[in-house]
C-alpha positions in Angstrom: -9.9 -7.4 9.1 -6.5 -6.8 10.4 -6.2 -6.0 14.3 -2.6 -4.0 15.3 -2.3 -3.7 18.9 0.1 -0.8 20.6 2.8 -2.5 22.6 2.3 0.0 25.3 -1.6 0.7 25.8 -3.0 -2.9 24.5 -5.6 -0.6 22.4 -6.9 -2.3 19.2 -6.9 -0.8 15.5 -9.5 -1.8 13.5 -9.9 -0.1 10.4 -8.2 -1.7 7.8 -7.3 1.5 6.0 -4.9 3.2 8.6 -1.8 4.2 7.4 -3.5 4.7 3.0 -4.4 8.2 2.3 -8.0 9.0 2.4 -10.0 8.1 -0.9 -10.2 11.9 -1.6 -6.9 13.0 -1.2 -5.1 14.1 -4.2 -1.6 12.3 -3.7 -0.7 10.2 -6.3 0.2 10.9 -10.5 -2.4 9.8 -12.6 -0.4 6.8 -14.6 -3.4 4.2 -13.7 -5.9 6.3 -14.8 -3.8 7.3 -17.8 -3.2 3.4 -18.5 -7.0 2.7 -17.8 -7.7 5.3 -20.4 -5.4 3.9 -23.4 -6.3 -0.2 -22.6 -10.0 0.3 -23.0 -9.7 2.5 -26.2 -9.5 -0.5 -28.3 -13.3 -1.6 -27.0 -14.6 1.9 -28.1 -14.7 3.6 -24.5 -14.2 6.9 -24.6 -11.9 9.5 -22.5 -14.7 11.6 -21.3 -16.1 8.3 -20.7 -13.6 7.0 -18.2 -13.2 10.1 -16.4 -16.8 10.9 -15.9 -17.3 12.0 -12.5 -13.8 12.2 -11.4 -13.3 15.4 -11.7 -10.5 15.0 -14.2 -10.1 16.5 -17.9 -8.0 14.6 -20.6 -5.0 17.2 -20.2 -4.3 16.7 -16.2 -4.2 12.9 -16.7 -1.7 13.6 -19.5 0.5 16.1 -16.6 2.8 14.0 -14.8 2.6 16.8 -12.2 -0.9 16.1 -11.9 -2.2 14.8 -8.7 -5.5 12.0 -8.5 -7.4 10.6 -5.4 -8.0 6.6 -5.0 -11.6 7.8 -5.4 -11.2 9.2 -8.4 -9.4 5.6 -9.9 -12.5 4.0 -8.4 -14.8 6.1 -9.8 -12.9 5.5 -13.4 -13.5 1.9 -12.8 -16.7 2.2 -12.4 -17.1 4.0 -15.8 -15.7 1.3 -17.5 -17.7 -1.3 -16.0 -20.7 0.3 -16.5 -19.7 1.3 -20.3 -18.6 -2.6 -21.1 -15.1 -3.3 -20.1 -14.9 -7.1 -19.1 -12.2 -8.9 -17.2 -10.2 -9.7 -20.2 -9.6 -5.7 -19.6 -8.7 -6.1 -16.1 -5.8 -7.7 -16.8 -5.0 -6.5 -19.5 -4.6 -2.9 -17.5 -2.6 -5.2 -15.4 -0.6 -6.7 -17.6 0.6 -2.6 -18.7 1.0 -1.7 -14.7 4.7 -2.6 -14.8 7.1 -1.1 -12.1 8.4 1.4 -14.4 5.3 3.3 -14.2 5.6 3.8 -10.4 8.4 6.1 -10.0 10.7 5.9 -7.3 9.1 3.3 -4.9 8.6 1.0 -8.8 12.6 1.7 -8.8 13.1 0.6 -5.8 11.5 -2.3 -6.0 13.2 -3.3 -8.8 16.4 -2.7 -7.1 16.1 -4.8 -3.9 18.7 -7.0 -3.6 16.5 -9.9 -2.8 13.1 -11.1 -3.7 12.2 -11.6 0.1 13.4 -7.5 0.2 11.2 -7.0 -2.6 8.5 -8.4 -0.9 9.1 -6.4 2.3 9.3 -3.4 0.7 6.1 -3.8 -1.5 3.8 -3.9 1.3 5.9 -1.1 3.6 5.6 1.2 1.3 2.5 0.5 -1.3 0.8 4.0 0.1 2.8 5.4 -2.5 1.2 3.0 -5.3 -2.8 4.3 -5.4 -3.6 1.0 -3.8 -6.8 -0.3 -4.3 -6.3 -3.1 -1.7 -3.8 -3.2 0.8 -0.5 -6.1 0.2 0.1 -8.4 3.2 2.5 -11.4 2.4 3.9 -14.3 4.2 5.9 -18.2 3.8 3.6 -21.3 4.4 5.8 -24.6 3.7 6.5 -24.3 0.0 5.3 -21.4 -0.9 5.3 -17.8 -0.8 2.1 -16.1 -0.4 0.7 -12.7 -1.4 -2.8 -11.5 -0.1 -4.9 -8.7 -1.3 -7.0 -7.4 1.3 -10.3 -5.7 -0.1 -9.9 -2.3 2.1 -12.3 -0.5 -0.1 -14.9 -3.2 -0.6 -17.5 -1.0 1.3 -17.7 1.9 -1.6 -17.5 -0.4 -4.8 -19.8 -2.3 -6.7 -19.8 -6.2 -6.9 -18.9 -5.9 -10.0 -16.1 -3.1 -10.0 -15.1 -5.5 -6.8 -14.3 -8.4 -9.1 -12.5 -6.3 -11.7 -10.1 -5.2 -9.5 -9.3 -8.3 -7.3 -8.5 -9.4 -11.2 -6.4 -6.3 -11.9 -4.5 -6.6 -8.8 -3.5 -10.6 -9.1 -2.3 -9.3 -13.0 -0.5 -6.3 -11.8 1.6 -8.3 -9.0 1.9 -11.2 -12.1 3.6 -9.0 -14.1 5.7 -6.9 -11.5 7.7 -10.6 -10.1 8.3 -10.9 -13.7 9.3 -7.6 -14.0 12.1 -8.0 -11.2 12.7 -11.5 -11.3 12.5 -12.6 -14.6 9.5 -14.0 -16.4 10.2 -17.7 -15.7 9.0 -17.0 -12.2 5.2 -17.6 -12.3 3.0 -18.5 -9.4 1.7 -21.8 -8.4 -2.0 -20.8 -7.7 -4.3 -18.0 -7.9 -7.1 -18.1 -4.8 -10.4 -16.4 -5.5 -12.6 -14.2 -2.6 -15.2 -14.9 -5.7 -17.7 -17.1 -6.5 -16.7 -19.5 -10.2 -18.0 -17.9 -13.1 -17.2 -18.3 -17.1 -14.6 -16.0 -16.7 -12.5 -19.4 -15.2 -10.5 -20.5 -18.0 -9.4 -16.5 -18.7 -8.1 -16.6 -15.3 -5.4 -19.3 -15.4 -4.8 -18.4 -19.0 -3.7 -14.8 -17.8 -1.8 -15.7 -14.5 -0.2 -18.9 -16.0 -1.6 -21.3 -12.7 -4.5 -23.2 -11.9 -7.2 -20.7 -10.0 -9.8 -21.8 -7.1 -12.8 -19.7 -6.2 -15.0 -19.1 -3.2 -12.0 -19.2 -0.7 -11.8 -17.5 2.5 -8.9 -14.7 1.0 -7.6 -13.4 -2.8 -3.9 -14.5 -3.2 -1.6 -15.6 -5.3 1.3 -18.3 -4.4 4.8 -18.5 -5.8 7.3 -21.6 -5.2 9.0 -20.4 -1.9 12.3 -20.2 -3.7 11.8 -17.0 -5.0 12.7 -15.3 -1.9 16.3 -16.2 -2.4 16.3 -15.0 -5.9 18.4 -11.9 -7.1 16.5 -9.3 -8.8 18.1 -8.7 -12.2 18.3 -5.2 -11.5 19.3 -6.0 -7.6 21.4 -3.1 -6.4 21.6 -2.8 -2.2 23.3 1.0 -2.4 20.4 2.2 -4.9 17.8 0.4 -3.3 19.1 2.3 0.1 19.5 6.0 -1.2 15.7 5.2 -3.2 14.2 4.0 0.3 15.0 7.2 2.0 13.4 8.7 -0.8 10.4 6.2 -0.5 10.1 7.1 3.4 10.1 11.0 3.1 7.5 10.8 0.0 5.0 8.9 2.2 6.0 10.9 5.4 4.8 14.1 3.3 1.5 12.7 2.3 0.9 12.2 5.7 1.5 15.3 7.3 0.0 17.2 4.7 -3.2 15.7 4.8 -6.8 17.1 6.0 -7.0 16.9 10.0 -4.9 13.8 10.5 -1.6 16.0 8.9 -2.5 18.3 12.1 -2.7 15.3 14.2 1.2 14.6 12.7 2.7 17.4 13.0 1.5 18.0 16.6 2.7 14.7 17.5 6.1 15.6 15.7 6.5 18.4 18.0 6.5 16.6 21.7 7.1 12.8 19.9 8.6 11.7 23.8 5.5 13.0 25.3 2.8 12.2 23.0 -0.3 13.8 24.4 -4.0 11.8 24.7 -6.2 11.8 22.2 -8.5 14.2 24.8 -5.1 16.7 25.4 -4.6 16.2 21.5 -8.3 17.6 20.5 -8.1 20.3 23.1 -4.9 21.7 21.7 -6.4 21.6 18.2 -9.6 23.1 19.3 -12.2 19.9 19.1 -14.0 17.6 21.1 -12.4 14.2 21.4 -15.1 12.7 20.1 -14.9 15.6 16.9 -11.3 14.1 16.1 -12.5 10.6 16.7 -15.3 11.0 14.0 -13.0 13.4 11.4 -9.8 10.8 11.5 -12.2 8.0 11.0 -13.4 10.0 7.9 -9.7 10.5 6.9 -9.7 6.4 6.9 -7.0 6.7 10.2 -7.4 7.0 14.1 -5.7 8.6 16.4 -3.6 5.5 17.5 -2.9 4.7 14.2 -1.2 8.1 14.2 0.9 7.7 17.2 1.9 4.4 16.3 3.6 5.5 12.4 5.0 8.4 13.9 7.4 6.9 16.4 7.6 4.1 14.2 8.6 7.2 12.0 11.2 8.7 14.5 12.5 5.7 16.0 14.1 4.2 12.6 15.2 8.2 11.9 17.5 8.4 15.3 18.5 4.8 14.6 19.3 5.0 10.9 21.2 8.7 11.5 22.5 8.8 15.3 24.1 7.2 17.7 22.2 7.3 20.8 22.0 4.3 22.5 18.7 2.3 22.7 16.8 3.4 26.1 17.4 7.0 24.9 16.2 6.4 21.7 13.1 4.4 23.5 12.6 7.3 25.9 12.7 9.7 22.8 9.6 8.3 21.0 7.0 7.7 23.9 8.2 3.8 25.0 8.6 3.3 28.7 12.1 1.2 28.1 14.0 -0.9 25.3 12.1 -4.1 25.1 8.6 -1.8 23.9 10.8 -0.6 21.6 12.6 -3.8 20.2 9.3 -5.3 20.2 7.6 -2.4 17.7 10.7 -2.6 15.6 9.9 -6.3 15.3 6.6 -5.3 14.3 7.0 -2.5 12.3 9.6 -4.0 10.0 10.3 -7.7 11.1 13.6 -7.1 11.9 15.8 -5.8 14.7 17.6 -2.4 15.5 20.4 -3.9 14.7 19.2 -4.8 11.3 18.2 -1.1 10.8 21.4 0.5 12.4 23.5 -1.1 9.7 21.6 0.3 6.6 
């Protein structure tokens, strides 16, 4: 599991879910489920079938303006495993996930005007996509390396678990092709999974030789692809989507359960950010209360913190002209170098980088 640690207090975040919405909170349009739904139709699964236990009826998937949980698309998976869907399914959901589906942040993506952008901006903002796993990426000599980080492991069956580690390698196969054209395949898939028969469906459907029981799930592409041009490449509309992007997921977060109070107090005094013990005083709880209800929420307090001055900090950056130290000063950092050093972090790049978006 990922550890962050906070420039300033050396405190260590465990819990690989900070920073997703909380498996019950209603923030995303139902398009997966909807594309769940119509790919295992053919195989004599039902509707009511899929959305058993979800809470869901036919009609709100069909609402765009409907709004579905990462629960509830785990709890559809389930169905279908249960009823008979086999991997063959999984990627075939995957292989119908393409970036189009995915609203502005799918947009977006198709619009960076590099694949390395792409990349970035996959994993920044993938709260918006009902992520099942959580995107991490990085260059190792010749290639260029996603990972898919099973977040959710803990509330999924071994089976459901191998669906969607399947589903996921599909959907990211078929969203490089949808931005970078569909000569661009990867060079090998890696397997958290033990070998099973399903083998030669696996490199058949990702176009590479696959390797199983490995240490992480991830998928490898020739490191050239970084430099590539998206057909669709476009830095102006990729810029005016991104703000979009950052205020969608800004308003999942401060609208959700306890940890949207947590926000929005922080948002208040963000150059005086108050401890987690002055914090659950001035929201009426014990500190170990809050502790226990943002864990609950899948975040923690410093998880908190941390996105909102990452928040702020690009925000007076991006839209004023106050030099560094005050912009330091203005989201909780004792001086610059904190500050260039979370930048770093936050987005690996610089403030100057983000001043000349």
């Amino acid at each position: 599991m990922a550890i962050a640690i906070d420039d300033e207090t050396g405190s260590a975040e465990p819990n690989g879910r900070a920073g997703f919405p909380s498996l019950n909170q209603r923030s995303f349009a139902p398009f997966k489920i909807a594309t769940v739904i119509d790919t295992v139709a053919s195989r004599g699964i039902a509707p009511e079938t899929v959305l058993e236990r979800t809470g869901l009826t036919l009609a709100e998937v069909r609402d765009p303006n409907a709004l579905t949980s990462i629960g509830q698309y785990l709890i559809a998976c389930e169905n279908i495993v249960a009823a008979g869907a086999e991997f063959a399914d999984a990627f075939a959901i995957g292989a119908r996930l393409h970036l189009s589906a995915y609203g502005m942040y799918g947009y977006a993506l198709m619009c960076s005007p590099s694949m390395r952008d792409f990349f970035d901006f996959a994993v920044r903002y993938q709260p918006l996509a009902t992520p099942t796993v959580r995107l991490e990426w990085r260059s190792e000599g010749d290639v260029a390396i996603w990972r898919f980080r099973e977040i959710y492991r803990d509330v999924m069956s071994s089976g459901v678990r191998t669906f969607l580690v399947r589903q996921q390698m599909k959907m990211t196969f078929t969203h490089i092709r949808d931005t970078a054209g569909t000569d661009n395949l990867p060079v090998r898939a890696l397997f958290a999974l033990p070998e099973d028969p399903h083998a030669a469906g696996d490199e058949r459907a990702l176009s590479c030789p696959c390797l199983y029981a490995q240490e992480a799930n991830e998928l490898h592409y020739p490191i050239g692809i970084l430099d590539q041009t998206p057909e669709l490449g476009n830095s102006l509309t990729r810029t005016m989507l991104e703000q979009t992007c950052e205020r969608l997921i800004g308003q999942s977060r401060i609208s959700s359960g306890l940890s949207g109070e947590v926000y929005q107090l922080l948002l208040n005094a963000p150059s005086q950010l108050p401890s987690m013990t002055s914090a659950a005083a001035q929201l009426g709880l014990q500190e170990r209360t809050l502790r226990r209800h943002l864990a609950a929420e899948d975040t923690t307090y410093g998880a908190i913190v941390d996105d909102v001055r990452r928040k702020l900090a690009i925000e007076y950056l991006q839209t004023t002209r106050m030099s560094v130290d005050d912009v330091a000063w203005k989201v909780g950092f004792s001086d610059s170098a904190n500050l260039r050093r979370a930048i770093r972090r936050w987005t690996g790049g610089t403030i100057s980088d983000i001043r000349s978006k």
